[in-house]
N, C-alpha and C positions, 0 to 999 in steps of 0.2 A: 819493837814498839808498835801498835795499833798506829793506823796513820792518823786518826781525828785525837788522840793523844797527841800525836806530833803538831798536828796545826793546833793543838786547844780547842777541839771540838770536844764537847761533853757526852760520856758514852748513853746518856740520855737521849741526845738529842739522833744519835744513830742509830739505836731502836725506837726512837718516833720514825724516823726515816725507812727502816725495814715495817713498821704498822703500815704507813703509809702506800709503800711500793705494793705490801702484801695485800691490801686493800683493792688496788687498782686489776688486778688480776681478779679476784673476789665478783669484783663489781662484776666487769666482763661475765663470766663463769655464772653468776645467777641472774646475768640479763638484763642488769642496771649500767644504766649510765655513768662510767667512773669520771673522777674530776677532771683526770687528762688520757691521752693514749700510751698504752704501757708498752714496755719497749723489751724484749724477747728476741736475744743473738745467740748464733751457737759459733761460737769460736771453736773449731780444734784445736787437738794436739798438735797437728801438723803444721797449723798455724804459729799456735800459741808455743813451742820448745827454738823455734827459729828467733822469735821475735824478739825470744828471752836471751838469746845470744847464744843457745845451748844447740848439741848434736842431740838429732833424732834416735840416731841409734842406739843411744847410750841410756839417755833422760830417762826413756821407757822404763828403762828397766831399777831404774835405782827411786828409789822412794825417798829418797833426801831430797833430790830434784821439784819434786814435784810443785810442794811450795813455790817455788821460784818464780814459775813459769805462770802457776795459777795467782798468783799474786801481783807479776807484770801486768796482766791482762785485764785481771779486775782492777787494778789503779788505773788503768789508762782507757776501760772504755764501762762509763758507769751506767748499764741498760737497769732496768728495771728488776729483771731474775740475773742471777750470774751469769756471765759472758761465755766458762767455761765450768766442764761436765767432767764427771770420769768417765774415761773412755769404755765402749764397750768389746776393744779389742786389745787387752793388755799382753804384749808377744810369751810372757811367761809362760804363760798358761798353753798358749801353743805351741811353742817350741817344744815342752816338757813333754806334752802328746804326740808329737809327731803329726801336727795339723796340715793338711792338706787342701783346707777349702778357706781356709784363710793365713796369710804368708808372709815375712817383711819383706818389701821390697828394697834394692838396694839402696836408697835414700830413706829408708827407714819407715815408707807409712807402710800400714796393716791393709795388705790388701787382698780381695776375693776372685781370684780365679775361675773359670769355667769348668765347673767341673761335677759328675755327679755319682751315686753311693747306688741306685737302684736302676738295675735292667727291665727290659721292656719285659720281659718275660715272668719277670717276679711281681710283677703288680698284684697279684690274685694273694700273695702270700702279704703284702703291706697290709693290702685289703683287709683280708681276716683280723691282722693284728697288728695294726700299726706300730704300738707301742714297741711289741716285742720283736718287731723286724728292726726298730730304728737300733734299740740297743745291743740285739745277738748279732747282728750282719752290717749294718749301717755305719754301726759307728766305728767298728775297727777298720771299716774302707776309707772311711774320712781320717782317720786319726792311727797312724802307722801304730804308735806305742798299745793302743788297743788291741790290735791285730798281733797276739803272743797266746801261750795257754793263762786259762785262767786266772792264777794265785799270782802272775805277774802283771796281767792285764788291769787283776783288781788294785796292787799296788801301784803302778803306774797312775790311774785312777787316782787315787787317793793323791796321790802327787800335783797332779795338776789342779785338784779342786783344793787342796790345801794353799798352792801358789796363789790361787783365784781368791779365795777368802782374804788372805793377807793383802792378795795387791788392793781387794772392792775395800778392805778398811781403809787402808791406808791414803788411797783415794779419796774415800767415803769422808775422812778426818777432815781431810786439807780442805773438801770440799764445806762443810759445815764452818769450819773455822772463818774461810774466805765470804762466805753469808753472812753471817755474821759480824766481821772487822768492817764491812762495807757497807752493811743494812741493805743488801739485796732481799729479795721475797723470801719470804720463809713456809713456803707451799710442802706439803709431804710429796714422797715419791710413788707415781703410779706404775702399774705393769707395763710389760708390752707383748705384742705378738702381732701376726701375720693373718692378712687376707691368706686361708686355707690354700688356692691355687698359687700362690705368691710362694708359700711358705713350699709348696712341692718343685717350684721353680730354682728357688736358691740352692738347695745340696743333693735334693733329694734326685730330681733326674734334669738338672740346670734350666736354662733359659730356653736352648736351641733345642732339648730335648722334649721339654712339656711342649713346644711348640709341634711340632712334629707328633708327638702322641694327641692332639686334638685333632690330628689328621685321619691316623689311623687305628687308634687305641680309643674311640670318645668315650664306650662308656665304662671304661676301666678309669679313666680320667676324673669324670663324673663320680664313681663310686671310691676311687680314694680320696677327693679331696670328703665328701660326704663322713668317709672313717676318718678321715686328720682334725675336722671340723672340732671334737671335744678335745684333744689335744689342745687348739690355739685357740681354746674358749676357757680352759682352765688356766693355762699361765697367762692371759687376759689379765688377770684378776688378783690382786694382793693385799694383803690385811687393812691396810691404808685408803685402797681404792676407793672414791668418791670424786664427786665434781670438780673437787681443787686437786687430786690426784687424780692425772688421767693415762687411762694408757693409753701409748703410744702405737701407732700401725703406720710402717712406710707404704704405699702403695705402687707396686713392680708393676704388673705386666698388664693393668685393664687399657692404660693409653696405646698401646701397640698393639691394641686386639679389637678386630672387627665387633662391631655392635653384638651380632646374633652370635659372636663365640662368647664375649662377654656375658652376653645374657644367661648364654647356657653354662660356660665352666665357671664363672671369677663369680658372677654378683651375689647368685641364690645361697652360696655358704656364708659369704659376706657378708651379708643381709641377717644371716641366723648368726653368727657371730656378733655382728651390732648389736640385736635384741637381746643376745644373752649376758652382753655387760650393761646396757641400759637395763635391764632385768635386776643385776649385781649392783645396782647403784653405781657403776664406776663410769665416768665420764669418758671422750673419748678424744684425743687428740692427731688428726689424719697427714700425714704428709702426703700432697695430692701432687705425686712426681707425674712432670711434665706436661700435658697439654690435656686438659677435662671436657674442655667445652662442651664438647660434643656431646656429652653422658653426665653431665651437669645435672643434667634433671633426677638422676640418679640420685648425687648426692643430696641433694633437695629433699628426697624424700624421706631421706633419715629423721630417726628422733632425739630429742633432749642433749638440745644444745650443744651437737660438735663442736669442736675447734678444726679448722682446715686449713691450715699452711699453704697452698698454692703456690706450684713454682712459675709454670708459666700462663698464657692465658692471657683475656680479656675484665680485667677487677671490676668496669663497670656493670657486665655481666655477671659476675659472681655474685656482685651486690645485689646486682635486682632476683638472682635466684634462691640464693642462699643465707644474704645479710639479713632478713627480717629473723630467719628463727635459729641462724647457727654462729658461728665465728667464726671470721677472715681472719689468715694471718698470710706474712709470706708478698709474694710479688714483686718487691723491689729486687735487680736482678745484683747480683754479686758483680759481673763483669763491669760494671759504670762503675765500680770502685775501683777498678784495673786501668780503663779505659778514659772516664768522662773527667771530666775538668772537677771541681767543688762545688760551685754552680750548679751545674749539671744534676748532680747528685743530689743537691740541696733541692732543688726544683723538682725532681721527681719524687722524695719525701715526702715534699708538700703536695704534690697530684697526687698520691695515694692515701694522703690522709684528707682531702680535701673530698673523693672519693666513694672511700673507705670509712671514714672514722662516724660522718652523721647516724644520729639515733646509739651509738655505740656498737657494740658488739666486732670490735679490731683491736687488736693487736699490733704491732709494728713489727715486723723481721723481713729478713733477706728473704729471699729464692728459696735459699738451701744453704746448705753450713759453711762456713769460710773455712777454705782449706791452705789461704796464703795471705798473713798480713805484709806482703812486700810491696816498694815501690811506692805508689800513692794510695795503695788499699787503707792502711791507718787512721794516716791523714783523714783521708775522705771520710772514715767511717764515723772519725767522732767529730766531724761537722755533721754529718745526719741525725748522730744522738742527740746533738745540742738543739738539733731545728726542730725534732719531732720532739721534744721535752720540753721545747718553747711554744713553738706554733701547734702543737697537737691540744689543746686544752680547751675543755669545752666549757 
């Protein structure tokens, strides 16, 4: 039974409730002033399957579960968008390939290892063809079941992408249904992809390796991310894409790289990447991991209305750099829900909205994604919800 069925709530009165929620992002998103600050959490999996009283290991994999879990979590912590996503790492689909750059760990999360698919010495051959290096060479390195002759390579293929279709519906379902029982936002879904240097850092020749080729390899460096550039300008972009669908871009490796290497490997395809979804109509939503400051000015100079999540950092300076033409989100840190008292918690809400929120253009979320509701995390979090749904309203 629907919960607002169970209290006698009228399922009227819960799609006024999702107009409204959906509204409040809207506002944000074209610049106006919304009636209060909307409130945007990402709860995981690895969160969310603990809390629900269920094993990791198992939950994953069965599709009955899923409800359960997604269901716990939207009752118990009611932000603005749904608390919880489908995952983008469902073990099916790698197990079935023989995945190597992403793995369960023994407590069950899905996790990315160091590891990489291209040698120094093959850069000239990426170069010429991206594409056709990632799929004839690339990817049977990454993915054991690929690495076979062909007629079983391709069935194999076909296996794990058939896994992958069943798990995104099946997620996809719960995930709609849960919007709806709850009158969470009802936004469409945008793309996603990678700053180009980022995107060669993850599988391609890892973290410790691009590091080291900016050393010695720069303008091999320079001239593959330059080739990857339309790659992660095309899957950028999805039928959907627009201001309320935005795609997403995590942000790796510009905080741990000197100014003049930034300037010259990470920003200049970055930059042509931003212009050609702002080009595409499609909005953009940044996760600006770990410390900006410094290159702040950077992000300043972008156009048409980011959203920027911020983990860490200075918010009064974000404000003054970036709040007039873009959107803050982000900055409250995840560990004061481990750590701080209620108070605590509750008081720093109100600094960041207090902040953050004048003239509009804020969002409310964490750091980064909760990856443990134990202990006092819960608790505390839905005393923030309630502070910033009370005291956020302008």
């Amino acid at each position: 039974m629907y919960w607002f069925l169970r209290e006698g709530i009228k399922m009227s009165d819960v799609k006024q409730l999702q107009e409204e929620r959906t509204q409040l992002f809207k506002d944000v998103y074209d610049g106006r002033q919304p009636k209060r600050v909307p409130i945007e959490l990402s709860i995981t999996w690895d969160a969310a399957i603990p809390y629900a009283g269920m094993d990791m290991k198992t939950a994953q994999w069965n599709p009955e579960t899923f409800e359960t879990f997604f269901d716990k979590v939207c009752a118990e912590f009611p932000t603005d968008k749904a608390p919880i996503a489908p995952t983008l790492r469902p073990p099916g689909f790698y197990e079935i390939l023989g995945a190597k750059g992403i793995i369960m760990s023994n407590t069950g999360t899905m996790q990315h290892p160091e590891v990489h698919c291209l040698e120094v010495e093959e850069y000239d051959e990426f170069i010429a063809d991206p594409y056709k290096c990632m799929v004839e060479k690339l990817m049977p390195r990454l993915f054991a079941a690929l690495d076979t002759e062909p007629m079983r390579a391709a069935l194999n293929f076909a296996k794990g992408y058939k896994a992958k279709c069943d798990i995104d519906a099946a997620m996809g379902g719960v995930a709609v249904e849960m919007t709806n029982k709850y009158g969470f936002a009802a936004l469409p879904k945008g793309g996603m992809t990678e700053a180009p240097l980022d995107f060669m850092a993850d599988f391609i020749r890892s973290f410790t390796g691009i590091i080291k080729d900016m050393r010695r390899n720069k303008e091999q460096v320079v001239a593959a991310v330059e080739a990857i550039l339309p790659h992660m300008e095309k899957i950028g972009i999805v039928p959907a894409s627009s201001r309320y669908a935005r795609t997403f871009i995590p942000l790796h490796m510009a905080p741990f790289m000197k100014e003049k290497d930034f300037a010259k490997f990470w920003w200049p395809t970055f930059e042509q990447l931003m212009q050609y979804l702002s080009d595409h109509g499609a909005g953009v939503k940044l996760f600006v991991e770990q410390d900006w400051m410094k290159k702040i000015d950077y992000l300043a100079s972008l156009k048409d209305r980011v959203e920027m999540q911020f983990e860490f950092g200075d918010p009064k300076l974000a404000k003054e750099k970036v709040g007039k033409e873009h959107i803050i989100s982000g900055f409250f840190p995840i560990t004061m829900l481990q750590t701080a008292t209620e108070k605590e918690c509750v008081d720093k809400a109100k600094e960041l909205i207090d902040i953050l929120a004048p003239g509009g253009g804020f969002i409310f979320n964490t750091d980064k994604s909760l990856y443990s509701l134990a202990g006092p995390i819960a608790d505390n979090l839905k005393a923030v919800i309630e502070t910033v749904r009370t005291y956020g309203v302008y």
